[in-house]
C-alpha positions as CSV (number, residue, x, y, z in Angstrom):
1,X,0.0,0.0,0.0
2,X,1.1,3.0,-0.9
3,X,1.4,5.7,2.3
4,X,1.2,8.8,0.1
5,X,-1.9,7.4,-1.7
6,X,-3.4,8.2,2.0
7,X,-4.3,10.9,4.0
8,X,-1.7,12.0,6.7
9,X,-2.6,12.3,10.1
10,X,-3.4,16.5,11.5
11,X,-0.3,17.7,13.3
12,X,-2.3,19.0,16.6
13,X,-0.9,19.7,20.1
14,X,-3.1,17.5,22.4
15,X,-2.3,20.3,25.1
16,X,-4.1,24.0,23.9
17,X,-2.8,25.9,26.4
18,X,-0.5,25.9,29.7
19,X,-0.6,27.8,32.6
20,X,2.0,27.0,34.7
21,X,1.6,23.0,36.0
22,X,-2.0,23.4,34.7
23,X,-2.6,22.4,31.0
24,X,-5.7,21.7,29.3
25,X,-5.7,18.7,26.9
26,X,-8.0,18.2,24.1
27,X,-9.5,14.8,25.8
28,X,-10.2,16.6,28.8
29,X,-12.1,19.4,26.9
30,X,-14.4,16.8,25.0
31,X,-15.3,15.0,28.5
32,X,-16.4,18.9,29.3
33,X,-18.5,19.2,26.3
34,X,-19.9,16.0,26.9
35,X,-21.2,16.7,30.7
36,X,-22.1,20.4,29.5
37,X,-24.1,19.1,26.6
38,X,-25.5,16.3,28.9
39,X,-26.5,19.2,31.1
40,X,-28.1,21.8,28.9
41,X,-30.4,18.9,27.2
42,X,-31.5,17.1,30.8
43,X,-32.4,21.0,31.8
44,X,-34.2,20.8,28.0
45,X,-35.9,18.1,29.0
46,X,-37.2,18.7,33.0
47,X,-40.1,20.1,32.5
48,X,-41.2,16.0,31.3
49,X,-40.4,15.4,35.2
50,X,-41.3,16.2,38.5
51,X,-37.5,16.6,39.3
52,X,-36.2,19.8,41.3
53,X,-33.3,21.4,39.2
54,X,-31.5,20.4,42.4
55,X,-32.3,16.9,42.4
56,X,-31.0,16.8,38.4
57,X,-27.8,18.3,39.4
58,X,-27.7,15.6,41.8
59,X,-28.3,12.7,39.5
60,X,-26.1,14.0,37.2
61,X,-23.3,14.6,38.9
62,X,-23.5,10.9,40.6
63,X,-24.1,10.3,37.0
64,X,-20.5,11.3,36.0
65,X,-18.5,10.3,39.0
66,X,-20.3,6.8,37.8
67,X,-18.5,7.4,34.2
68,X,-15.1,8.0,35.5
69,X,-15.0,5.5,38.6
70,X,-17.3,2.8,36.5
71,X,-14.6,3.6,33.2
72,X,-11.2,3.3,35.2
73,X,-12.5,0.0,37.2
74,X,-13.8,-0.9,33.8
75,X,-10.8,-0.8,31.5
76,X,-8.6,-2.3,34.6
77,X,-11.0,-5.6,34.8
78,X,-12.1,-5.6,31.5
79,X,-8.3,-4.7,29.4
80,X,-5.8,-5.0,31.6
81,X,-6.6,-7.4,35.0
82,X,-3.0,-8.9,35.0
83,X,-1.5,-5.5,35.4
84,X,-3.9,-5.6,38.3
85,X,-2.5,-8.3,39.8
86,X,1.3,-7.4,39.3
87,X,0.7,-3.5,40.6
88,X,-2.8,-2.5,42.7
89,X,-2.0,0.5,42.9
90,X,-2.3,0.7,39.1
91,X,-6.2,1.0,39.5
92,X,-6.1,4.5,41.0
93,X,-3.3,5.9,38.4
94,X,-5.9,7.3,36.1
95,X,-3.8,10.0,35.1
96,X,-1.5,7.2,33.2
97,X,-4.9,6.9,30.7
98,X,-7.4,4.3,30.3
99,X,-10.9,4.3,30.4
100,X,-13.6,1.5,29.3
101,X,-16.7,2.9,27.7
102,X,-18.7,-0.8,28.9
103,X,-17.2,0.1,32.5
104,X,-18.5,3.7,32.2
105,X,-21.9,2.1,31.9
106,X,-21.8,-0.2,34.3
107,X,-20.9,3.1,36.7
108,X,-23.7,5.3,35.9
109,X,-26.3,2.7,35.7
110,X,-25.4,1.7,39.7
111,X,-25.3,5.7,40.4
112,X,-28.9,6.3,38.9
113,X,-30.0,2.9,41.1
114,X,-29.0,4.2,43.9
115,X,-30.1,7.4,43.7
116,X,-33.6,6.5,42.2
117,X,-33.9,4.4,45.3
118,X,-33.1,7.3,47.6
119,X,-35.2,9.5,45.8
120,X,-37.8,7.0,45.7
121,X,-37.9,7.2,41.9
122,X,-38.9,4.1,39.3
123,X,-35.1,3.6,38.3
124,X,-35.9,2.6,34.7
125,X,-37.8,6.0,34.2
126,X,-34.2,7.6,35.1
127,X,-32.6,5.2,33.1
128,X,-35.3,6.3,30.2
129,X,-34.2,9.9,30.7
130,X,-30.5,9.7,31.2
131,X,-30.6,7.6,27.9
132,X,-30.7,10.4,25.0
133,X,-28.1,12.4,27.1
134,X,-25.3,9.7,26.7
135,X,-24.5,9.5,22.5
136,X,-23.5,13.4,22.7
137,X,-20.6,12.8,25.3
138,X,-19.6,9.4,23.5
139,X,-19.1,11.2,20.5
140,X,-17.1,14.1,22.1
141,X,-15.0,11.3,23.5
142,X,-14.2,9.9,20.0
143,X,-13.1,13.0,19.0
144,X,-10.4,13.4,21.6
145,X,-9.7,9.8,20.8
146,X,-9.0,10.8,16.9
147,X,-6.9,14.3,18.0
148,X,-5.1,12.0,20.3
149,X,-4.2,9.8,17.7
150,X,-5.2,6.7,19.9
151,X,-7.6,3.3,19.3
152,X,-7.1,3.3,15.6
153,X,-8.4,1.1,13.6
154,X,-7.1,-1.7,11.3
155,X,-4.9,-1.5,8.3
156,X,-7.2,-0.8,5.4
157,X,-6.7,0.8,1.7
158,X,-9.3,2.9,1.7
159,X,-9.1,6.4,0.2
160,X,-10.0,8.3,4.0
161,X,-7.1,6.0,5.4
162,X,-4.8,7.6,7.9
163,X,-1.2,7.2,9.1
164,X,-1.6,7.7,12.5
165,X,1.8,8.6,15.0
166,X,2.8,5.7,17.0
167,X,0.8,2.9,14.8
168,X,3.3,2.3,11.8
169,X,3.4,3.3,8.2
170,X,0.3,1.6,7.0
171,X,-2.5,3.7,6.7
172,X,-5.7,2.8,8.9
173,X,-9.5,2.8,9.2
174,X,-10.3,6.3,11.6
175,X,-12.6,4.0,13.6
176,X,-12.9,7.0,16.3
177,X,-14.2,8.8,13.4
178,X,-16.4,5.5,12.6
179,X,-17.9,5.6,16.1
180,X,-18.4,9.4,16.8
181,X,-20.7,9.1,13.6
182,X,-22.4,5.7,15.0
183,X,-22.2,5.7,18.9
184,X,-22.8,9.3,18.9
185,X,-24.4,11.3,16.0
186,X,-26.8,8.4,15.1
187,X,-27.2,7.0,17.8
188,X,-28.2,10.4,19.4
189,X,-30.9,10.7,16.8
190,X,-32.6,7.7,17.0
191,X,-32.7,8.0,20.7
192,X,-34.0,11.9,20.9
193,X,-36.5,11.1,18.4
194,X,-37.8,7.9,19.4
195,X,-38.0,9.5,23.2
196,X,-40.1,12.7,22.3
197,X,-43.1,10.9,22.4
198,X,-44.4,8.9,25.6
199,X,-43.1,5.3,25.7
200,X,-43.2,2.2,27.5
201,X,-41.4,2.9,30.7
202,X,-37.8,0.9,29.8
203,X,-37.8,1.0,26.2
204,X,-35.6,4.2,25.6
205,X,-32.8,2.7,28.4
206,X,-33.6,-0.6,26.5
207,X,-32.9,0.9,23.0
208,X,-29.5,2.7,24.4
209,X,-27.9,-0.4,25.5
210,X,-29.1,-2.6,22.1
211,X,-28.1,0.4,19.9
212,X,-24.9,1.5,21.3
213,X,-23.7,-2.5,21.8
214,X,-25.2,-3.2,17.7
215,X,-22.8,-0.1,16.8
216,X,-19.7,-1.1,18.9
217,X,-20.0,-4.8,17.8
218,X,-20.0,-3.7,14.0
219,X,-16.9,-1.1,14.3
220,X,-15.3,-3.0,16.5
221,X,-14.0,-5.1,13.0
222,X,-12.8,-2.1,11.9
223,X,-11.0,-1.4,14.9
224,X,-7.7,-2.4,16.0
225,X,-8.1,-5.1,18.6
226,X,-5.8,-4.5,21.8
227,X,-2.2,-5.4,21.6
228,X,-2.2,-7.4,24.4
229,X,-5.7,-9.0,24.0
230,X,-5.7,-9.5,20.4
231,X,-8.3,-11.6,19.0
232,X,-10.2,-14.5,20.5
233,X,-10.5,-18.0,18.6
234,X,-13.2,-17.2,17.0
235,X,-12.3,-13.6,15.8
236,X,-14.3,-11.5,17.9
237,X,-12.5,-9.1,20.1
238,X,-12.7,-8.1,23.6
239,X,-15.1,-5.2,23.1
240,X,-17.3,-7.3,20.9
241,X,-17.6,-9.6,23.8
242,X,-18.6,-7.3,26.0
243,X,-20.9,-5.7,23.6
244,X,-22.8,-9.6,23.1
245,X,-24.4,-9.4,27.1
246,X,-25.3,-5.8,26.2
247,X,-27.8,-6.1,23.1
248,X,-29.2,-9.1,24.5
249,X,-30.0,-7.2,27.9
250,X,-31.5,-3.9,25.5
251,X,-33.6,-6.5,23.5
252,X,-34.5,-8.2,26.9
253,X,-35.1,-4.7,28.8
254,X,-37.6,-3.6,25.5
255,X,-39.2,-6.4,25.2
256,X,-40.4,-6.4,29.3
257,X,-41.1,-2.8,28.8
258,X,-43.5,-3.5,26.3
259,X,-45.4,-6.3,27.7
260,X,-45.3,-4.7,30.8
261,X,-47.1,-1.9,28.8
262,X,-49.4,-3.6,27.3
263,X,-50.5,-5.8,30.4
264,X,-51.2,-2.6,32.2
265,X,-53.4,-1.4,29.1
266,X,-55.4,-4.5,29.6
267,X,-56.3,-3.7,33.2
């Protein structure tokens, strides 16, 4: 293949500015626009709810500390256990990188249980509402992922190929590019659209975890499996496993909302 055939990779500082020890990063930034736009479209969206301001701010901030604890616990048990095992202490050293989106998840769906239970809420009507505000964040996140230059994807001859820093001189699928389009621009649609109307209490949470686990699954062949992990037997990788339990739960979670639905109707 030939390199110059390709595109080449944007020469951008990950840091945009320094002040002193402080710098902000690109990465950081997009987790910023994702939790600001997560915030101005939950406020968009209150007035469906009988939900203080105050008790949103709560939910949401539990909400994000469930991202980052759930994401770092996550990509440790998930991506790297036997580092675990050597070093403990390498669980806490976030600032060394690596986060798991499937961990993430796991995270913030405990921190809306637990709050819904304080609050005496039904937790799959938070999980309904949360739902839509996710895809915008996951898509920010690809973007720091592409600027980064980091998770590429597989060698490829495509014409949008790029020759990313640190991966070799064969140009690559942009599967961050791939997935802000999937796991965060369509998949935001599908789910804003689908939740304006009223629906089964269930279904929108349901259609999150089918849709985002469908759109993993299929750019996950696209993207470069993990060094370390590589590919299992029978050629799926580690995020496509993780993705399987996932749809199956969505499909599960949709189909109970529904019946539920409907049983109710019948009363």
């Amino acid at each position: 293949m030939s390199v110059s055939s390709h595109l080449s990779f944007p020469d951008i500082d990950p840091i945009i500015f320094e002040i002193g020890p402080l710098a902000l990063r690109w990465y950081g930034l997009m987790y910023l626009v994702g939790f600001a736009a997560a915030f101005f479209l939950a406020n968009r969206r209150l007035s469906r709810t009988a939900w203080t301001k105050e008790q949103l701010s709560d939910l949401l901030f539990w909400c994000f500390v469930g991202v980052i604890v759930g994401g770092r616990f996550g990509y440790v048990f998930f991506y790297n256990f036997s580092y675990l095992l050597q070093d403990p202490m390498y669980l806490l050293r976030i600032w060394e990188g690596g986060m798991s989106f499937h961990g993430g998840c796991i995270g913030v769906i405990l921190a809306a249980y637990l709050y819904a239970k304080k609050q005496n809420w039904s937790f799959l009507a938070v999980g309904d509402f949360i739902a839509p505000l996710v895809p915008i964040g996951l898509g920010a996140g690809r973007i720091g992922n592409f600027i980064n230059g980091e998770l590429w994807g597989r060698t490829t001859d495509v014409p949008w190929a790029f020759v990313f820093p640190g991966a070799g001189n064969e140009p690559r699928h942009p599967s961050q590019l791939y997935e802000f389009a999937l796991e965060g621009v369509l998949l935001f649609i599908i789910l804003w659209l689908y939740s304006v109307k009223p629906r089964p209490v269930g279904s929108v949470g349901g259609l999150f975890l089918a849709g985002y686990g469908s759109f993993r699954f299929i750019v996950e062949y696209f993207r470069e499996p993990d060094a370390h992990l590589g590919l299992y037997s029978f050629g799926l990788s580690q995020g496509q496993l993780l993705c399987v339990p996932m749809i199956l739960a969505g499909i599960g979670l949709i189909a109970y909302s529904f019946k539920k639905h409907q049983a109710t109707r019948q009363k």
